[in-house]
N, C-alpha and C positions, 0 to 999 in steps of 0.2 A: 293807533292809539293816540288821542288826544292830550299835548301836553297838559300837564296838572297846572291849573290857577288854583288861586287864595280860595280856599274852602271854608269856611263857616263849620267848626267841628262840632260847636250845641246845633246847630238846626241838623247834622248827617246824627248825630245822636238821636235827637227827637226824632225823624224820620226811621230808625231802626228800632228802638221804640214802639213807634206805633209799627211798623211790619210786624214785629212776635207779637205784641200784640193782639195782633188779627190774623192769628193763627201762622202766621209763618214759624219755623224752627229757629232755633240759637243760629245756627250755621248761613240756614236761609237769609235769614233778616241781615244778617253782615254782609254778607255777599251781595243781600239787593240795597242794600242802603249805601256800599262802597259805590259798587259801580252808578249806580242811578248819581251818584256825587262826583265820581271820574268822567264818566264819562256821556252822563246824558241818560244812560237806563241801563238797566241791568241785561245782558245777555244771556239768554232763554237757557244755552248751554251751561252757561255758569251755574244756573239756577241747581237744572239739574243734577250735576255733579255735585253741588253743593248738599245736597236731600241726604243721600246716608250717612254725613258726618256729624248729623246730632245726635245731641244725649249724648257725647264720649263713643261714638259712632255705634250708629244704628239702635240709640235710644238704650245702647247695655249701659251707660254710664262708667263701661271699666276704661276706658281712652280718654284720649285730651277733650277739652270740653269743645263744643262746638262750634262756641262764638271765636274762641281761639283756631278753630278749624279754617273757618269761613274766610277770617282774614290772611290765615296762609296761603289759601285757597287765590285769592284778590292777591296776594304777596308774587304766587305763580304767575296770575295772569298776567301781569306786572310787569316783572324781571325773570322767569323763567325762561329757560330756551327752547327751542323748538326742534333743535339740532343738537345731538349728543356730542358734537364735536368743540362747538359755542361753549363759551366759560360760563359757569355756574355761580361763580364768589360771589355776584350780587344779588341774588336770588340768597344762596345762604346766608349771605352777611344782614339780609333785611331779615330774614325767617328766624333768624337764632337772635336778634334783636328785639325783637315781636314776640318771641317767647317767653325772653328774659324779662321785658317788659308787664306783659301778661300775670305772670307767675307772680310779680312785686304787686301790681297794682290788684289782683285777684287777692295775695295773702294765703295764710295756709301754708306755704310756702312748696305750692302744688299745683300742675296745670289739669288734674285729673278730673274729668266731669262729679263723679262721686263725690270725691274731696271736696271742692265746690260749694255741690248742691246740696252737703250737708247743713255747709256753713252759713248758707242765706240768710241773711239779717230778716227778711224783708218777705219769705217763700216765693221768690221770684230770681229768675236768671237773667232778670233785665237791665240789672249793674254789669253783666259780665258782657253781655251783647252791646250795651252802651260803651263799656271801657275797651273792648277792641274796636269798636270801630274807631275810637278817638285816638287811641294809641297808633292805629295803623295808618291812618291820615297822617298824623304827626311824623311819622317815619318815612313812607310814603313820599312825603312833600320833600322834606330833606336831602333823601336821596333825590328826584328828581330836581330838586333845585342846585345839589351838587354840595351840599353840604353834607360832609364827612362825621357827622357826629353823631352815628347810628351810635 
């Protein structure tokens, strides 16, 4: 994994953006707009695993919403571990950050896809796919530059 440089969070916004867009899902389009900004391009598996977490998984809308999916998704790839014997606190302490985060900046005071997509200013979910990617770069960078102020 490539250390994290200064990322430009309006251009990984526009860039996820236009992925939903163009037909990519909530989940998708975070996922491809994190990594292609990490680390150079999105990883084919990521993608995949990424596909049945939209809509509040698998397009029911009763789950967490997608785009909040996708960057936990990028949160694993991250600081997840590979070994169940490996600590996990930085993985959770980013993930339950990124929730918290989500849930203020979404409103409603709900990370439910439903919830949500009732509430759309706009009948688009492409504030919620823009506000995780920017919220999880935010976090992201923090922790990898060592600052404690998840």
């Amino acid at each position: 994994m490539a250390l994290m440089k200064t990322i430009d969070r309006r251009n990984a916004q526009e860039i996820a953006a236009r992925y939903f867009a163009s037909g990519n899902h909530c989940s998708e389009a975070v996922v491809r707009a994190l990594l292609e900004m990490l680390e150079g391009s999105a990883n084919p598996i990521c993608l995949r695993i990424a596909n049945p977490f939209m809509g509040g998984m698998a397009g029911s809308k009763s789950s967490a919403c997608g785009a909040l999916t996708g960057s936990l998704i990028v949160a694993g790839y991250l600081f997840g571990r590979g070994d169940p014997h490996v600590d996990e606190s930085t993985c959770v302490e980013v993930s339950l950050a990124l929730m918290d985060r989500f849930q203020s900046m979404a409103g409603h005071n709900s990370i439910i896809c439903q919830d949500l997509y009732d509430h759309r200013p706009d009948g688009s979910c492409q504030r919620y796919v823009t506000g995780a990617v920017s919220l999880a770069l935010e976090l992201f960078s923090a922790h990898l530059a060592g600052v404690n102020s998840i």
